[in-house]
N, C-alpha and C positions, 0 to 999 in steps of 0.2 A: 320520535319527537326530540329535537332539540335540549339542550340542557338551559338554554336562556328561552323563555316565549317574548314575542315580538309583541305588544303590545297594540304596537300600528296596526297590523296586519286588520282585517276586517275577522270578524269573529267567525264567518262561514267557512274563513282556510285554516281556521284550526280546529274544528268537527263541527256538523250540520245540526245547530242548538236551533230549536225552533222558534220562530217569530213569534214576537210576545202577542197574547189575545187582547181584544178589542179593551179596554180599559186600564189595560198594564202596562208596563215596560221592561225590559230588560236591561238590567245594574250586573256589570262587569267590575271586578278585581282582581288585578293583575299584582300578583303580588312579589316582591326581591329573593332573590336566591337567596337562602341562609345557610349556614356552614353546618346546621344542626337544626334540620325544620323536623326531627323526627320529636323532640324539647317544645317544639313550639305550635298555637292552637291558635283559631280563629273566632271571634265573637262575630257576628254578625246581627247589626241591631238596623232595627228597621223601625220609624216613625214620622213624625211630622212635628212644623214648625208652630204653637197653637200660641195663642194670646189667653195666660193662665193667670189667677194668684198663688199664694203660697204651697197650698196645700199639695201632697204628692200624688204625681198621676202614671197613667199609664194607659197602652191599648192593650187589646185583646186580639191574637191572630198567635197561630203559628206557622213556623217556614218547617215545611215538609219536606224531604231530599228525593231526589227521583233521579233512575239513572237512564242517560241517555241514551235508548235502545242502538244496538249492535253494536255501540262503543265504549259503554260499561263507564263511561266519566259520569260524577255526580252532579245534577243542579238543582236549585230550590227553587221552589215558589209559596210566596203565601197570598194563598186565595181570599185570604177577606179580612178585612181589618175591624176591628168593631169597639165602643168606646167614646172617650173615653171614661176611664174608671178613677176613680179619685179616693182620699179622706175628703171628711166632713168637716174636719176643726177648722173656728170661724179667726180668721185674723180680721182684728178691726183696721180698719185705716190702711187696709195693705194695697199696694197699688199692682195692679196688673202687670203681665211683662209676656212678652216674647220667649218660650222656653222649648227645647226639643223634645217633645214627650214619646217616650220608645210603646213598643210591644215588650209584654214580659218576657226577660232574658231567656235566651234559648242555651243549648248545648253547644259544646265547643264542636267548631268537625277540624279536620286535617289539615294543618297546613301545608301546601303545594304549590312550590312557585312553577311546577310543569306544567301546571295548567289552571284555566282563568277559572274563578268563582261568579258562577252565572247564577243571579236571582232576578227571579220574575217576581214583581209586586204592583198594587196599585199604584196607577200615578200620579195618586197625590201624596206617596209615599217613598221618604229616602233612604234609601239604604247607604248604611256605614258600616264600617267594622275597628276592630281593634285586634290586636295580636298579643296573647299572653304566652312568655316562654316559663319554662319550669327550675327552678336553679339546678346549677349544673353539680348539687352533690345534694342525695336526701339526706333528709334529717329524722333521726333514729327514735321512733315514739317511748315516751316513760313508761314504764311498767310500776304499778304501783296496787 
């Protein structure tokens, strides 16, 4: 494979990922070469857009890794969404609003710009992600 992936390309000329099942879809990320992705990790948050108050929420679901038989790349899916879950405390007078409420945070996996991050989820569900790097010198814990 290539050192750059083609992002164009249809996702079948770069390994045969399976078509997503009847109520899912398949979320592709294509991610930039970095000079140090060995430093660097992948959040992948997965939720939806709800019309909430104050209070903090969240779904219920996790993205499980699966490796693409005979060709050992990883993809995810998370089979069922469920939720959501909230606090209780009453804000008076709070007005509703538009807010992205995720599934609870997963574990970081690898980042790899040789090849795409395939997750299958429902489709009423968006997947995002985020990229956290590590600074580039640790820091020496106290002994005390």
């Amino acid at each position: 494979m290539s050192q750059e992936l083609d992002s164009t390309l249809p996702l079948e000329k770069v390994a045969p990922y399976p078509a997503p099942e009847p109520g899912f879809k398949r979320n592709v990320i294509y991610l930039p070469k970095l000079d140090d992705e060995y430093s660097a990790k992948v959040e992948l948050i997965a939720g939806k857009m709800m019309f909430v108050d104050p209070n903090a929420r969240s779904l219920g679901g996790k993205i499980v890794e699966h490796d693409l038989k005979g060709w050992g790349y990883p993809y995810y899916v998370l089979p069922a969404v469920n939720g959501p879950m909230s606090t209780m405390m009453f804000f008076p007078d709070s007005a509703k609003e538009n807010r992205f409420v995720s599934i609870i945070p997963q574990d970081l996996i690898r980042y790899n710009s040789k090849l795409p991050i395939v997750v299958y989820a429902p489709e009423d569900i968006t997947v995002k992600y985020r990229v956290w790097n590590a600074s580039p010198n640790p820091i020496e814990a106290q002994i005390k």
